[in-house]
N, C-alpha and C positions, 0 to 999 in steps of 0.2 A: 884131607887135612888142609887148612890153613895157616898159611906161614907169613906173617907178616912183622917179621922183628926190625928193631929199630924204623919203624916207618912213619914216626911223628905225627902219627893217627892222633886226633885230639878226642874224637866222639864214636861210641857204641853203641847203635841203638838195634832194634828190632827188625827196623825195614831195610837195614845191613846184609842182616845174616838169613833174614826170610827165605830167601832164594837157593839156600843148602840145606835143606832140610838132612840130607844122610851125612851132614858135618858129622865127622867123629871126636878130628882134635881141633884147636884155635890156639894158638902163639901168636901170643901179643906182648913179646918180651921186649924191654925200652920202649913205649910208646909213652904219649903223653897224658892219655886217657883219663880223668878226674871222676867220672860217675860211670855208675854202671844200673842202668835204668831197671825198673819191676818192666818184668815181659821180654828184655833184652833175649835170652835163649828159648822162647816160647815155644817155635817152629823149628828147633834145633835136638827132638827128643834122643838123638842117637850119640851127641856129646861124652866122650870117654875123659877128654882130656883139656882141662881150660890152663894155658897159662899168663896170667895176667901180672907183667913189672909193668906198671905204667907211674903215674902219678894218683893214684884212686885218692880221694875224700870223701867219695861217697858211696856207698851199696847200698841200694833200694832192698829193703826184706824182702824175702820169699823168691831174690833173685833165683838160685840154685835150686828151688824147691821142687823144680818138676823133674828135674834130669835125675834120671833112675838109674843110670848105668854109668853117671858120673865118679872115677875112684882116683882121676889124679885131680887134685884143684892145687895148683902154685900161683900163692898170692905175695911172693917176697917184697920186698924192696920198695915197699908202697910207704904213703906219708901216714897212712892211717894202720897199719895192717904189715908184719910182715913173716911170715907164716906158709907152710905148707901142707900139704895130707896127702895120702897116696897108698895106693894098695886094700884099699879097705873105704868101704860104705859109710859104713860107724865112723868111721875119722873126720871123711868129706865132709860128712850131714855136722860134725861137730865143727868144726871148721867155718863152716858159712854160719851157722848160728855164731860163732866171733865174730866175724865178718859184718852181719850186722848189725851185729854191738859196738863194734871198736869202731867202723867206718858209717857213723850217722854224723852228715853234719848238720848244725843245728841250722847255718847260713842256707843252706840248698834247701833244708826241710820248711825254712821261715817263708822264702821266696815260692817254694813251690804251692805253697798252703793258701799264700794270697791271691796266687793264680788259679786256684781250684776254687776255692770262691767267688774270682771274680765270672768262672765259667759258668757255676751252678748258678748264681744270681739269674733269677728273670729279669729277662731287657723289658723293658717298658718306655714310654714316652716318658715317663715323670721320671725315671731313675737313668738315663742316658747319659745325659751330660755328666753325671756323678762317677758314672761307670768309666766312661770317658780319661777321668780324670784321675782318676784311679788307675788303669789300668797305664798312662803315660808317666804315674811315678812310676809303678812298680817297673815301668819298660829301664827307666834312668838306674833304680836299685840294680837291675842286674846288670844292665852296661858297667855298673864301678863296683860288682862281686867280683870273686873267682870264678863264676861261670858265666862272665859275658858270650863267651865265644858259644855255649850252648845251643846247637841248631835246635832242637826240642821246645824251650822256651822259646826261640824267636818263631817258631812255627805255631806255633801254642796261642802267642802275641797275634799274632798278623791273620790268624785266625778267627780271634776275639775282634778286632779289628773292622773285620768282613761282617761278623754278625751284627757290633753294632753300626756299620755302613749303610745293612740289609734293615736294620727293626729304624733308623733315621730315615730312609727312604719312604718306609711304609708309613711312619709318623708323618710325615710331610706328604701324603697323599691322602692320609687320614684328615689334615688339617686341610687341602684342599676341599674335599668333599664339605667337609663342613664348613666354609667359605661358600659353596655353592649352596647351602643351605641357608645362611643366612643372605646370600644375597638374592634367594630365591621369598625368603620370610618379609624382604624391605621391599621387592618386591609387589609382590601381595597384598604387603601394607597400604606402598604408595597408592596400588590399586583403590582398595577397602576408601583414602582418604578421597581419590578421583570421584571416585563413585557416592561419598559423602557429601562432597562439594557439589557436585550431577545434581545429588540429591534436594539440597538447600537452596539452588538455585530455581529446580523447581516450584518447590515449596514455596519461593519469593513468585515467581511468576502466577501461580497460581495463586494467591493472597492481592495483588495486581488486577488480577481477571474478575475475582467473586465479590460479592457484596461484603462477606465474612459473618463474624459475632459483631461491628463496632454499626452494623445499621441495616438498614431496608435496600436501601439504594448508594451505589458508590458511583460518582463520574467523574470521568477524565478529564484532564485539562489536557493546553499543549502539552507541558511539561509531563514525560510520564511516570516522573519519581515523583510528581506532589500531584499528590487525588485529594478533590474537593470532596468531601464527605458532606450529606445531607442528611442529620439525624434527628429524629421526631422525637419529642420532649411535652411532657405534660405541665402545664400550668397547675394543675391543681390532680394531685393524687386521686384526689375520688372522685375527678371530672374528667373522663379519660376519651371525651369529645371534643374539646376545648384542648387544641395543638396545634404548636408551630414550627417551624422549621427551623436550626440551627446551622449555618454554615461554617467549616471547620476545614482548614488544609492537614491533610494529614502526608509528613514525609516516610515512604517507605524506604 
């Protein structure tokens, strides 16, 4: 048995009571306790006797629904709920179905619902900052509920937190890689332009060196941007013996 009356307990969760599995009873008579979480007695199947006066506003369904051997459940003096059952199966199981009728509040169901959304959302690079932003109202909504003090949501938070810490880090290593990529494509380019330029300049030296299409013969002067071209020209179309010479500076 667990006896913890008037002890200003605020919260109930699962990872509490995990550790007694052969609980039988739990007295939680005056505490402060406001919700009572789905899975809170999961680990706890030998439970005879629950009694909870705390402040309850909330009971998650299907809390009581595994405990088999459950025959007293005292739920007096609560703000949602104030009721007993005892001696009897049939009563208990009736009892918690109240329970989670009478103790649904809408504030915990509104806030918990936006938090399970924001869980199940896939993180993404494109959806981060939105997620982000999201999840620091919803941190502000519950700072100014009823269940600010909730360790559950702040674990839940700081959780969310970490994940999107983890999918921001791998985005930013993802945006490096493709930094290297492109500065591996400018690159390559500059290369491709070096090797164009190689190229052209060739092409000029060797246009320099040859006679080309513009004549028979090409010769140097000092200068070696201006080549004296000497190009044979006919006087008379159908006299193609009768020619003379043309001199022509041409600037390469």
């Amino acid at each position: 048995m667990i006896d913890l009356n008037y002890g200003r307990i605020r919260e109930l969760h699962q990872i509490d009571l995990k550790v007694f599995p052969k609980l039988v009873a739990l007295d939680l008579y005056e505490n402060d306790i406001q919700v009572i979480e789905a899975g809170t007695f999961d680990f706890n199947p030998n439970l005879k006797i629950i009694w909870l006066t705390s402040k309850i506003l909330h009971i998650e369904s299907g809390v009581f629904a595994n405990l088999n051997v459950l025959i007293y459940l005292y739920l007096p003096s609560n703000p949602c709920i104030d009721k007993s059952a005892r001696n009897s199966l049939e009563e208990v199981n009736n009892l918690a179905l109240q329970a989670y009728a009478m103790c649904f509040n809408s504030e915990y169901s509104t806030l918990n619902q936006k938090l399970i959304e924001i869980e199940m959302e896939p993180k993404t690079c494109e959806n981060l900052q939105s997620l982000r932003e999201r999840l620091e109202r919803l941190e502000i909504d519950i700072q100014n509920s009823n269940f600010s003090y909730l360790s559950s949501f702040k674990r839940r938070i700081v959780a969310e937190y970490l994940i999107l810490a983890n999918v921001d880090e791998d985005c930013a290593l993802m945006c490096n890689d493709n930094l290297d990529d492109i500065r591996k494509g400018i690159a390559d380019l500059n290369k491709k332009v070096d090797n164009l330029e190689n190229l052209i300049k060739d092409l000029i030296d060797e246009i320099k060196n040859k006679c080309g299409a513009i004549g028979e013969c090409v010769e140097k002067t000092v200068d070696p941007e201006n080549v004296t071209s000497m190009i044979t020209t006919d006087d008379d179309a159908d006299n193609l013996t009768n020619s003379k010479v043309i001199k022509t500076n041409v600037k390469i």
